[in-house]
N, C-alpha and C positions, 0 to 999 in steps of 0.2 A: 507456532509452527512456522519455521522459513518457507517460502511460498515462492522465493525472487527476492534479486539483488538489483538492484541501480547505480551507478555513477559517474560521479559531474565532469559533464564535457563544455570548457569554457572553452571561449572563440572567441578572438578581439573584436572582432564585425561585427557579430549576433548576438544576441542575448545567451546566456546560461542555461543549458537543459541537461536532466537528468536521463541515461538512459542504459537499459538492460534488459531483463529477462522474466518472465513470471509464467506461472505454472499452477493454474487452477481450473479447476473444473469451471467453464465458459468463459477463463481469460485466462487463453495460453500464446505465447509468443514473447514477441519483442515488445515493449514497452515504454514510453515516454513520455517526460512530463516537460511539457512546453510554456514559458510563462504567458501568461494572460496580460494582452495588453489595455484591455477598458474592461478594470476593474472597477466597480461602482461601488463598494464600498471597503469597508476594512472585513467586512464578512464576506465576502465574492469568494470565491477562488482563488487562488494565486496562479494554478496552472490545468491544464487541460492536459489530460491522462489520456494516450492515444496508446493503442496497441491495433500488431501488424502479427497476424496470424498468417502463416505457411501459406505461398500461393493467392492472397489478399491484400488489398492496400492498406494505409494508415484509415483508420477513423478513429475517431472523437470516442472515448468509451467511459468518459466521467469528468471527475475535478479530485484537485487535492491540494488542500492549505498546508500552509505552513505554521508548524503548532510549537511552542515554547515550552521546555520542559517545566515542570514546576517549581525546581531547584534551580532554574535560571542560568543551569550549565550549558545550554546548547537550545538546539530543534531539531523537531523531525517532521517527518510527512504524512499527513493522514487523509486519504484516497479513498473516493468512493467511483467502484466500477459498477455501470450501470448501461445497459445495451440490451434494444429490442429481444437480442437468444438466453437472456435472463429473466429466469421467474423472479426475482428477485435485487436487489442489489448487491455489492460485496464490499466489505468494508477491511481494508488493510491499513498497514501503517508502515511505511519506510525509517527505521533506525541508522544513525550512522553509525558504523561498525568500531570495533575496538580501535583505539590507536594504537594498537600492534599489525592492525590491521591498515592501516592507513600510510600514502607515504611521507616519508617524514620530513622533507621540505613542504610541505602542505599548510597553507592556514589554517582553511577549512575543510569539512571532512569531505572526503573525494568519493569513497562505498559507502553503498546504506545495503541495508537487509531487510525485505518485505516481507512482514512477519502480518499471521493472521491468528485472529484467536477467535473463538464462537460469542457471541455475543451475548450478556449477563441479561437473565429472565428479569423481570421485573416484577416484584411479591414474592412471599416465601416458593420452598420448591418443594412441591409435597412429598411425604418420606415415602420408599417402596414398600409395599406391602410384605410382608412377612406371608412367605409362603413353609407351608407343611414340608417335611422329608417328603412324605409320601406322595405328594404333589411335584414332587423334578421330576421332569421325563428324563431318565439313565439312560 
């Protein structure tokens, strides 16, 4: 499920950062991913995942690397937002968008789409019980 969109704003100055829009129950606003500069290893982070919520300044609200597809056509971005007003964590993933989508002087991809999906149980999933007709409440 699309969740939020991202994209790269280079700057000859500064480094490289992603930025946009996301819309989820305890991270909704503006969104961005800033790179990490004392990374410690090759498992660190790559970048620090800030969102600015309506009336709020920027904070720190997770991390998110940069992951290589399996087929070794590209990468995408895989985000975890995590913030004291969360029972929980949340775990998305930034895709770059079609190249129909994309502009066409571009190296690299400019849009990504922050796509969310539930996360797979671990062990079988027990099957629902079979209930009676006469057991639906009509």
């Amino acid at each position: 499920m699309e969740v939020g969109h991202l994209e790269r704003i280079d700057n000859e100055t500064r480094p490289t950062v992603y930025m946009g829009q996301i819309a989820m129950q305890g991270a909704q606003g503006d969104i961005a991913l800033i790179p990490r500069r004392d990374r410690r290893s090759d498992r660190s982070p790559d970048f620090d995942v800030k969102i600015i919520a309506p009336g709020r300044d920027w904070m720190i609200a997770g991390a998110a690397w940069i992951k290589p597809f399996k087929d070794g056509s590209g990468a995408f971005f895989s985000l975890t937002i995590d913030h004291p007003g969360l029972s929980q964590p949340i775990y998305v993933s930034a895709f770059p968008d079609d190249a129909e989508k994309q502009p066409k002087e571009a190296e690299h991809p400019i849009n990504y789409s922050i796509v969310w999906g539930r996360p797979r149980r671990n062990g079988p999933v027990a099957a629902d019980p079979v209930m009676a007709s006469d057991s639906i409440p009509y």
